[in-house]
C-alpha positions as CSV (number, residue, x, y, z in Angstrom):
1,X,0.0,0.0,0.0
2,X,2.7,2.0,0.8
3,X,4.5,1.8,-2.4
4,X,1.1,2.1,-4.5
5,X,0.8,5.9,-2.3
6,X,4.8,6.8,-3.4
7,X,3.7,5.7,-6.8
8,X,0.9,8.3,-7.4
9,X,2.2,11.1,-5.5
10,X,5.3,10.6,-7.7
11,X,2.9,10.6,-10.6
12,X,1.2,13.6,-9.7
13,X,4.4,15.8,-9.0
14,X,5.4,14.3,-12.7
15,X,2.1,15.4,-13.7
16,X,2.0,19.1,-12.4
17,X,6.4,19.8,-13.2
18,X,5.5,18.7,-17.0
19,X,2.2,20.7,-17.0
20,X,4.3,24.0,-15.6
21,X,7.1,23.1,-17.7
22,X,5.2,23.2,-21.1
23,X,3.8,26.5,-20.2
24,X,6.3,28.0,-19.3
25,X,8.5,26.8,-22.6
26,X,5.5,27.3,-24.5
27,X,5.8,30.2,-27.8
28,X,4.8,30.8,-30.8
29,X,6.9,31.2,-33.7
30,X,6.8,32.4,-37.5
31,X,9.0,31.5,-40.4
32,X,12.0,34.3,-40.5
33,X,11.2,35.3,-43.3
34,X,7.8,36.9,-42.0
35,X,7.9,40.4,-41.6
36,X,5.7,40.1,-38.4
37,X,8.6,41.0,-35.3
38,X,5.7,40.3,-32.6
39,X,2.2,39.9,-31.8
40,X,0.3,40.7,-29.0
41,X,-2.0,38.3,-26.9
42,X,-4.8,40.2,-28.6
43,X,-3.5,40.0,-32.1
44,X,-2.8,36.0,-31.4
45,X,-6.0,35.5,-30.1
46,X,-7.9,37.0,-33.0
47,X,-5.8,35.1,-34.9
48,X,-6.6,31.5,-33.6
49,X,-10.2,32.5,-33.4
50,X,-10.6,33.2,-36.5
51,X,-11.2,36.5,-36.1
52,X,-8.8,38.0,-38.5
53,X,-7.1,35.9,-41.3
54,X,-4.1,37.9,-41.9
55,X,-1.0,39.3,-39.8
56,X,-0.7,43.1,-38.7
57,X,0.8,43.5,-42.3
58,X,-1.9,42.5,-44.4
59,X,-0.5,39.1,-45.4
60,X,-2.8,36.0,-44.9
61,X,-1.9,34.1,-41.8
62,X,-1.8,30.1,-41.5
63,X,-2.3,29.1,-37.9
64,X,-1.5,25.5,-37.4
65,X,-2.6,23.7,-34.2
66,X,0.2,21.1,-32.5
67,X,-0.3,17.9,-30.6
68,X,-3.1,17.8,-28.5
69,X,-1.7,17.9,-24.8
70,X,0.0,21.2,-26.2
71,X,-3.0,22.5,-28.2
72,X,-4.9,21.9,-24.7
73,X,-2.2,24.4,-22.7
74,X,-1.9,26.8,-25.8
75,X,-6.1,27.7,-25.5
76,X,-6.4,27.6,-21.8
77,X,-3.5,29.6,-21.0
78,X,-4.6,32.1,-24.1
79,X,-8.2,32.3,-23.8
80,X,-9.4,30.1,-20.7
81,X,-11.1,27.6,-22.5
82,X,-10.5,23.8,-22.7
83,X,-10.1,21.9,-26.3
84,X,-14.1,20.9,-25.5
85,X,-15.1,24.6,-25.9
86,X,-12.6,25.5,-28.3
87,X,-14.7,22.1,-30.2
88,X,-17.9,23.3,-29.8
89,X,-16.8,27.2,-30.9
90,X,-15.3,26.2,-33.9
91,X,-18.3,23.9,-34.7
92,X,-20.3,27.1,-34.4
93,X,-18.2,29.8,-36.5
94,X,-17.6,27.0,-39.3
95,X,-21.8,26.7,-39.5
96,X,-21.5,30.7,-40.3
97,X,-19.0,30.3,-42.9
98,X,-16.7,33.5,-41.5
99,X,-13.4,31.4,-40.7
100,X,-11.9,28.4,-40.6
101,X,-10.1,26.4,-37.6
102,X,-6.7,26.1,-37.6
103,X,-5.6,23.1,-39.3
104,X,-4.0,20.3,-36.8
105,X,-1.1,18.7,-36.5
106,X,0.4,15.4,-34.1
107,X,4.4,15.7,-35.6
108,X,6.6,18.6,-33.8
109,X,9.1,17.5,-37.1
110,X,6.3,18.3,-39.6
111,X,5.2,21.6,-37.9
112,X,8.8,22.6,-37.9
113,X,8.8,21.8,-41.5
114,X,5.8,23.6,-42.4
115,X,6.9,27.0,-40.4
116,X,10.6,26.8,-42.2
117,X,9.0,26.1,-45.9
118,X,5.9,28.5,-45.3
119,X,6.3,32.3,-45.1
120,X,2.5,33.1,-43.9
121,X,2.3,29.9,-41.0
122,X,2.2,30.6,-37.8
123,X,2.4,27.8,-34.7
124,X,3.2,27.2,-31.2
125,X,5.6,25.4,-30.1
126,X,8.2,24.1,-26.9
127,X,10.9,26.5,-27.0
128,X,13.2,23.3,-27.4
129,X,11.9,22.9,-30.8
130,X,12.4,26.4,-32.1
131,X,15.0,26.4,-34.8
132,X,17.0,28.5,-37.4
133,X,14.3,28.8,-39.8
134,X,11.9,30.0,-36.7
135,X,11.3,33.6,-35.2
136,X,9.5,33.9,-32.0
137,X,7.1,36.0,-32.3
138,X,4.9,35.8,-28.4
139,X,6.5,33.9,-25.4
140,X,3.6,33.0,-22.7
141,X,5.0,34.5,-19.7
């Protein structure tokens, strides 16, 4: 019994040092070659609710969704919702026809390949993946 008690609360500290670990390493890049220097929570937020489509410079913007345990962090920590709301939000604006959700993806590796062969995507992301072909653009603080 003992060991079964050790055994969960070493789970849950696991549980809570990974949960403040990916939000604290958690930002969202641009290819370098985007103009955009930085956005603000605002600007992000209207941008992954499809309120506007395009970056402060006019260009259209690509927002692309990561794995789900991240996509989970990214919305609550940016607009207090969990991925059921987000769901059921997106289910409504689609019905409308005014945007589109951000298309998903499970692979860090293809996400990084998308942002460093696409000049209009836009992502979040682990610091730890960030790479040459990647500017930061909002670090969750």
């Amino acid at each position: 019994m003992k060991l079964l008690l050790r055994s969960f609360k070493l789970l849950v500290m696991l549980t809570v040092f990974n949960s403040n670990a990916l939000e604290q390493s958690l930002v969202v890049v641009v290819n370098t070659d985007n103009p955009t220097e930085q956005l603000s929570k605002r600007q992000l937020i209207d941008l992954y609710m499809g309120k506007y489509v395009a970056f402060p410079n006019g260009e259209k913007a690509q927002p692309i969704d990561g794995p789900s345990a991240m996509r989970h962090k990214f919305y609550y920590t940016l607009v207090n919702k969990n991925l059921s709301q987000i769901n059921s939000y997106w289910s409504r604006v689609r019905f409308t026809g005014k945007a589109t959700p951000p298309i998903g993806y499970n692979s860090m590796e293809f996400i990084q390949d998308y942002i460093a062969n696409n000049k209009n995507a836009i992502a979040y992301i682990e610091s730890s993946y960030v790479t040459e072909n990647m500017k930061v653009v909002y670090r969750f603080e």
